[in-house]
DRENKOL-217781 format. One record per residue (C-alpha): residue in three letters; y, x, z. Coordinates in steps of 0.001 Angstrom, whole numbers, plus 500000, padded with zeros to 6 digits. Example, Ala and Ser with C-alpha at 12.3 -4.5 7.8 and 13.67 -1.06 7.14 Angstrom:
Ala495500512300507800/Ser498940513670507140/
end
This chain:
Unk326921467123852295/Unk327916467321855881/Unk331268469489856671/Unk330260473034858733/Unk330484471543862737/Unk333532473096864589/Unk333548475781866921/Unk333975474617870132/Unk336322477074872157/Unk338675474723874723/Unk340922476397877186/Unk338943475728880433/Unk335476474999880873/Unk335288471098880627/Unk334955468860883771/Unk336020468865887431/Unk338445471405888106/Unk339079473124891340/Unk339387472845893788/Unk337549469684893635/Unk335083471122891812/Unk333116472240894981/Unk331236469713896890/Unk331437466269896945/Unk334742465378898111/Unk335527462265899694/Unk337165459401897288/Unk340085459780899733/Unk340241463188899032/Unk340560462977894993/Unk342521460383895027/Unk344860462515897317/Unk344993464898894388/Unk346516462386891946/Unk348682460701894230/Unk349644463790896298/Unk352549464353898443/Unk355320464753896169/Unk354722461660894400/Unk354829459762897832/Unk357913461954898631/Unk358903460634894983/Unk358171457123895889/Unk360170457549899361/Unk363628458783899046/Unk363812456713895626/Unk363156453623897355/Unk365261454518900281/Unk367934455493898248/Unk367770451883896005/Unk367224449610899147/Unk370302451215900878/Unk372219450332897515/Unk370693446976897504/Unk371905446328901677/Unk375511447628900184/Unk375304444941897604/Unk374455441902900355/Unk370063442361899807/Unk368312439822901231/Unk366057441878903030/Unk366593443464906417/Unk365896447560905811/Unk364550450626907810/Unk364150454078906491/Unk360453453991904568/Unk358414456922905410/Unk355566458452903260/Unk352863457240905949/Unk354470453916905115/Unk354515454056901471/Unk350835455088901657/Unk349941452121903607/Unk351804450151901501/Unk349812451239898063/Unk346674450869900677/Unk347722447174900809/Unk347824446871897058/Unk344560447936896384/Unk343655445807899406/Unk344883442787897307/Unk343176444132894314/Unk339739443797896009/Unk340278440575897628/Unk342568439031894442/Unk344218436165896271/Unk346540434084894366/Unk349884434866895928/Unk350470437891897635/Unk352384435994900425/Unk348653434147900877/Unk347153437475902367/Unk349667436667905778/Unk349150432576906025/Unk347938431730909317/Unk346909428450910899/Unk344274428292907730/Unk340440428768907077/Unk341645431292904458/Unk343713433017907064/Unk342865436734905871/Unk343815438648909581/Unk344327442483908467/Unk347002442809905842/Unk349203441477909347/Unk347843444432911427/Unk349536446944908813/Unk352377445470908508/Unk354826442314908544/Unk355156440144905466/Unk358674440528905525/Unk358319444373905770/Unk355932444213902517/Unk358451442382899924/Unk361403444308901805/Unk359648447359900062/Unk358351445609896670/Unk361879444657896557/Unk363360447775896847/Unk360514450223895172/Unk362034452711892670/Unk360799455755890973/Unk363743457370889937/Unk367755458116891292/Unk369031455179891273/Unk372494456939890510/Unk371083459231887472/Unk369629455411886436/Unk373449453923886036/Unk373846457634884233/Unk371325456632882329/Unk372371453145881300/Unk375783454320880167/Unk374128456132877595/Unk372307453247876159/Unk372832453189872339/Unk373286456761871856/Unk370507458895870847/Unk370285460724874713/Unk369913457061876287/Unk365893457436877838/Unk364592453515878034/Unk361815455159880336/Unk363938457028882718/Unk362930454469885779/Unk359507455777885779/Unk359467458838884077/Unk359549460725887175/Unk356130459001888091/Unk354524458964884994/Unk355295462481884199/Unk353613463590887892/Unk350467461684887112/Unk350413462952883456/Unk350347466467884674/Unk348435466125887672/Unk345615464477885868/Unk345303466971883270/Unk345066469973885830/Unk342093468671888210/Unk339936467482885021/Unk339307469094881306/Unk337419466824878549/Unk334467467599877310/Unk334293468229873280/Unk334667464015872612/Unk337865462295872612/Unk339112458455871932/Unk342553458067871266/Unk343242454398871530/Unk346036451478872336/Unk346346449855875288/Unk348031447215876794/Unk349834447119880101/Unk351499444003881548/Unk350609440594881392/Unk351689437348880064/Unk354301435351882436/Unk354751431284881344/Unk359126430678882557/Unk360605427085882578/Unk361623427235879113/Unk359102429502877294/Unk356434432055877834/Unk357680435230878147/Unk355723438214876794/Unk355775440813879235/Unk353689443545878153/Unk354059447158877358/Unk351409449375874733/Unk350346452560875935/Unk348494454940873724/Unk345455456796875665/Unk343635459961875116/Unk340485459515876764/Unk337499461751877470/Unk333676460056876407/Unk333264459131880080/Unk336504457176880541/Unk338681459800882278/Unk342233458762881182/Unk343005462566879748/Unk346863461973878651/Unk348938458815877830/Unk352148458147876118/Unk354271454801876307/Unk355415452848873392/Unk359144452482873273/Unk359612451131869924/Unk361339454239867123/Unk361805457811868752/Unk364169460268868177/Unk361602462710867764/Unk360063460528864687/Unk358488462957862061/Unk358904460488859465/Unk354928460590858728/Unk354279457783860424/Unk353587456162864168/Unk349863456868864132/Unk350580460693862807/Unk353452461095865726/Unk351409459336868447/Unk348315461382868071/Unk349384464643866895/Unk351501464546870256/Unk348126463830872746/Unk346138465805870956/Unk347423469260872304/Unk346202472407870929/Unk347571474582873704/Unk345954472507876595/Unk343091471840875175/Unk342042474872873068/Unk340251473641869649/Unk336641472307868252/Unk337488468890869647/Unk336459465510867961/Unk338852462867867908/Unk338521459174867138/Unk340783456969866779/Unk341169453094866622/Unk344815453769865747/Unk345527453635861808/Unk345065456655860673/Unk346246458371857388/Unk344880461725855612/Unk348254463467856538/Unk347629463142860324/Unk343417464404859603/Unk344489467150857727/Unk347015468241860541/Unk344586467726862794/Unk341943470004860651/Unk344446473086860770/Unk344911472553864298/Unk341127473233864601/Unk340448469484865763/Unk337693467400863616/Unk338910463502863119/Unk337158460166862309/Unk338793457014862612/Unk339720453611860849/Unk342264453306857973/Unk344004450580856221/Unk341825449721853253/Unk343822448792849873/Unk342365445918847928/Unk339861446816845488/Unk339016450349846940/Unk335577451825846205/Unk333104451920849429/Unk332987455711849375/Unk334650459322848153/Unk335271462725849601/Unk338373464234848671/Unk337945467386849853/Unk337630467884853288/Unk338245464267853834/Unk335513461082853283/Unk336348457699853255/Unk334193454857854022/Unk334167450987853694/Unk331051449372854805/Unk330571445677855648/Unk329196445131859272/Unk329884442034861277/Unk333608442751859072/Unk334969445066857223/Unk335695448557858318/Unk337128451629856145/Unk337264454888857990/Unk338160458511857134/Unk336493460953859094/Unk336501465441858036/Unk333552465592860558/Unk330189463444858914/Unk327930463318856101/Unk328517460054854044/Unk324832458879855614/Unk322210460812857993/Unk319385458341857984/Unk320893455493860167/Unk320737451588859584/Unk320950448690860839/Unk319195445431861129/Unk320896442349859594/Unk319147438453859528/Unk318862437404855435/Unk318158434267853416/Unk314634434375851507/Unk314893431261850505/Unk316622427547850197/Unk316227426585853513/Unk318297427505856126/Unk315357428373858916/Unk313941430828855716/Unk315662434275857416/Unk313861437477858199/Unk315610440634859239/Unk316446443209857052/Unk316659447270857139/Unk320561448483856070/Unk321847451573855547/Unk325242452401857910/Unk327094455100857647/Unk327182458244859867/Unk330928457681860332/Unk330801454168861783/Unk327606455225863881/Unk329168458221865549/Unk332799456207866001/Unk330944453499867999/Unk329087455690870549/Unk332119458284871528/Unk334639455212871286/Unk332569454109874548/Unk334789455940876884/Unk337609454333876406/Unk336198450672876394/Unk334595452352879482/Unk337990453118880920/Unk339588449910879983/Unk336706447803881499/Unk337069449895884815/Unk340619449478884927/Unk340590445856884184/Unk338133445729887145/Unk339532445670890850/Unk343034446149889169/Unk346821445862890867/Unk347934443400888688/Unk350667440869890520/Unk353285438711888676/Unk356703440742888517/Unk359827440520886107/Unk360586444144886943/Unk358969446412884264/Unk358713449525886411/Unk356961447472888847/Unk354161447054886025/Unk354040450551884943/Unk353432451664888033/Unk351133448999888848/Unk348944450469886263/Unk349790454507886984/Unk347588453379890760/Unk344800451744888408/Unk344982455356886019/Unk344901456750889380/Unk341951454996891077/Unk339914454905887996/Unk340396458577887046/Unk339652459574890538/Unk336467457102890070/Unk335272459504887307/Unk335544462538889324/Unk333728460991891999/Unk330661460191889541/Unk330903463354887794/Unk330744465990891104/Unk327681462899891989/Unk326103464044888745/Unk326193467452889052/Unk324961467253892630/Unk322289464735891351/Unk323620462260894587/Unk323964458365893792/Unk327486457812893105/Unk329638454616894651/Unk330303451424892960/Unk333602450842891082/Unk334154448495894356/Unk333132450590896969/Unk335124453511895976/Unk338285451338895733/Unk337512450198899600/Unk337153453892900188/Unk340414454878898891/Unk342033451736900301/Unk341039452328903716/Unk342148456212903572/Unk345977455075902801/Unk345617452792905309/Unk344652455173907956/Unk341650452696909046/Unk338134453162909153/Unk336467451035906367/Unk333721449887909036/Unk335263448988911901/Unk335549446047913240/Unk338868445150913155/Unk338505441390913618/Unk340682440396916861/Unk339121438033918996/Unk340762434947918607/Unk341076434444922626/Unk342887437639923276/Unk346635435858922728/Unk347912439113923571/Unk352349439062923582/Unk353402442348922215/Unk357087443551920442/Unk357577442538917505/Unk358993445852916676/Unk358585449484918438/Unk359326453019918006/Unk363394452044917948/Unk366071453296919958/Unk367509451747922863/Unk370297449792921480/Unk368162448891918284/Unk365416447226919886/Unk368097444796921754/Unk368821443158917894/Unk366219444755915518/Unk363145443295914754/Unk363573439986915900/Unk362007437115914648/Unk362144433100915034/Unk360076431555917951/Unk357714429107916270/Unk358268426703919259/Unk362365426762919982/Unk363397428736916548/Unk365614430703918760/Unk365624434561918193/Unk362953436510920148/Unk361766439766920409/Unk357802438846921386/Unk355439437958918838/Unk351151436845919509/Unk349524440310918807/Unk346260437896916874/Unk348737434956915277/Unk351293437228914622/Unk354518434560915063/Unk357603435017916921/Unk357173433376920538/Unk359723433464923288/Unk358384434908926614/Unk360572433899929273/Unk360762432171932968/Unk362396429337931946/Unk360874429364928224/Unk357747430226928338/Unk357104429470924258/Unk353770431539924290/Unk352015429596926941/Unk353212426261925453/Unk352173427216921359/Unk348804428516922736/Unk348476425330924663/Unk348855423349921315/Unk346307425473919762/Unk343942424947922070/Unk344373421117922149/Unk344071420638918136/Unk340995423354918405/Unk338946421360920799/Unk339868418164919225/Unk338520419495915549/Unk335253420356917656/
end
């Protein structure tokens, strides 16, 4: 018979938490809750700190002070990139092209962008050499360059949102697969994800290979007793898990007040089902082989499935047949959704760009738990409010166009006969603007301090070298010839 169901009691009433609980904020707005200002302030002095180490060590980019306005507009560009998806982030700036893209330009300078990919850090960069001369001694942390950041979003996430009763806790990869000159170079990272039914990213915790804090009971046992958190979630939750499980961890879980189900490694030989107290094992034969352990279900409620089956010699001779499948396997399938949910979403629209720096792709993925979490929250206040929610796409414009300070529909398309000369840099002092900011005329190469406001290149604007006129000139001459 089925075990008595749990008593739901969690710690706060499940969903949207305040205060963006009330209305239907903006996607702006929530993501501004995630990414808030002391993870830009975070992001700032951290990066300011390692580029001004980098210019002491000869760094090949010119630097000025980042500010958080910057940094947001700088995250605005990545999830700019992650709409559009170009091959090369350097091919959002080309010019003189039919895929010239014109507003990643009117942000900011290519030069500017890499200056601050090159020098983003999430951490002190002196505690970091701390840090590294503890490496092979039990207090060495091989996640203290972004455990700043990923503890902020951790938290953050788990105060605006509480789960409902369903959880998946699941692996997940982060980082992709790089191909060097001499071999391929696997550069990815598992993350293990406690996930709400809907796909809200509830908690995560990064693989680092054996921990300190080992229990001796086993990975699985250590990874999920650790998300699975009485005192923030209160008990009468109902976990599944596509981790390997073991009756050690379910029982835990059981005097915790959480109800289990999940897969198991299956020994060869073992019988298809037995209860063993408050634990029942499974192994059923689907599309493959599954054996699960679950201290939640009924060994069957009623459920099958339909399966194609020989009635005779010939191979056409099939008709579909009735199955029995067990409650376990049913109930694992539908609340495992969310995370496949969650994983689909992320993999959607993500900021994924080829690095070697490992931070770089954490954090790369903290904006996609970010933006997709945030997502969530948008369709769950849209719910409630019974409004039609935005699309996965539109609500990543939406966001991208609030750290960017634009509007989303204006028009920002220059027209291509206002050659306008402008600075190419402002806001400087006296004395700085004489030798900052320069760049190389595309006519002479000498050093100028006029750009084209719509081609955006360096172009001298003198009496006696007018480069401007002349490159415009050119333009117009190839242009007219083409028509």
């Amino acid at each position: 018979g089925a075990p008595p169901p749990l008593r739901f009691n969690p710690r706060c009433t499940p969903g949207v938490q305040l205060p963006l609980n009330s209305g239907n904020p903006s996607p702006g707005k929530i993501f501004s809750y995630i990414f808030d200002s002391e993870v830009f302030r975070l992001i700032t002095e951290n990066t300011n700190k390692n580029a001004a180490r980098n210019q002491e060590k000869g760094g090949k980019f010119t630097w000025t002070k980042m500010s958080q306005r910057e940094a947001k507009k700088f995250i605005g560009l990545l999830l700019y990139m992650s709409v559009l998806d170009l091959p090369r982030m350097t091919d959002f700036w080309r010019q003189s092209t039919i895929f010239h893209v014109p507003f990643p330009a009117t942000v900011m300078t290519r030069e500017r962008f890499m200056a601050i990919l090159s020098s983003l850090h999430f951490s002190d960069p002196e505690k970091d050499e701390e840090n590294e001369q503890k490496k092979s001694t039990e207090d060495y942390d091989p996640l203290h360059q972004v455990r700043p950041l990923m503890e902020m979003i951790r938290t953050i996430s788990k105060t605006i949102y509480h789960p409902k009763q369903h959880l998946s806790v699941v692996e997940r990869m982060v980082g992709t697969k790089q191909c060097m000159k001499t071999k391929p170079t696997n550069r990815r990272f598992k993350l293990f994800v406690l996930a709400d039914i809907n796909g809200y990213t509830v908690d995560f915790k990064l693989y680092t290979g054996k921990s300190k804090t080992a229990s001796g009971k086993g990975l699985s046992f250590d990874v999920v007793s650790s998300l699975v958190n009485r005192d923030y979630l209160g008990s009468g939750y109902l976990v599944y898990t596509d981790i390997y499980t073991s009756p050690v961890l379910f029982r835990h879980l059981s005097q915790q007040g959480f109800g289990a189900c999940g897969i198991y490694r299956s020994p060869p030989g073992s019988i298809r089902w037995i209860r063993d107290g408050d634990l029942l094992f499974v192994k059923w034969m689907g599309t493959r082989e599954v054996s699960m352990c679950s201290t939640i279900h009924p060994m069957y409620s009623g459920d099958t499935v339909q399966r194609w089956q020989k009635t005779g010699i010939h191979i056409m001779s099939k008709q579909t047949s009735s199955f029995p499948k067990p409650t376990a396997v049913t109930v694992f399938n539908k609340y495992t959704e969310g995370v496949d949910t969650s994983d689909q979403m992320i993999g959607t629209s993500a900021v994924r760009r080829k690095t070697r720096r490992w931070p770089i792709m954490v954090f790369h993925h903290l904006v996609d738990i970010a933006v997709t979490n945030s997502f969530v929250i948008h369709k769950t206040r849209c719910e409630s409010l019974r409004e039609k929610p935005l699309t996965r796409q539109q609500f990543l414009e939406e966001v991208a166009a609030h750290l960017l300070g634009v509007d989303l529909k204006s028009d920002l398309q220059k027209n291509p006969d206002q050659h306008l000369p402008v600075p190419t840099r402002s806001g400087q002092t006296k004395s700085q603007r004489a030798s900052m900011g320069r760049r190389r005329c595309k006519v002479c190469s000498k050093s100028t301090p006029w750009k084209c406001w719509t081609c955006d290149v360096g172009l001298c604007l003198q009496p006696e070298r007018n480069c401007h006129w002349q490159f415009h000139q050119h333009l117009k001459r190839n242009t007219d010839i083409l028509l």
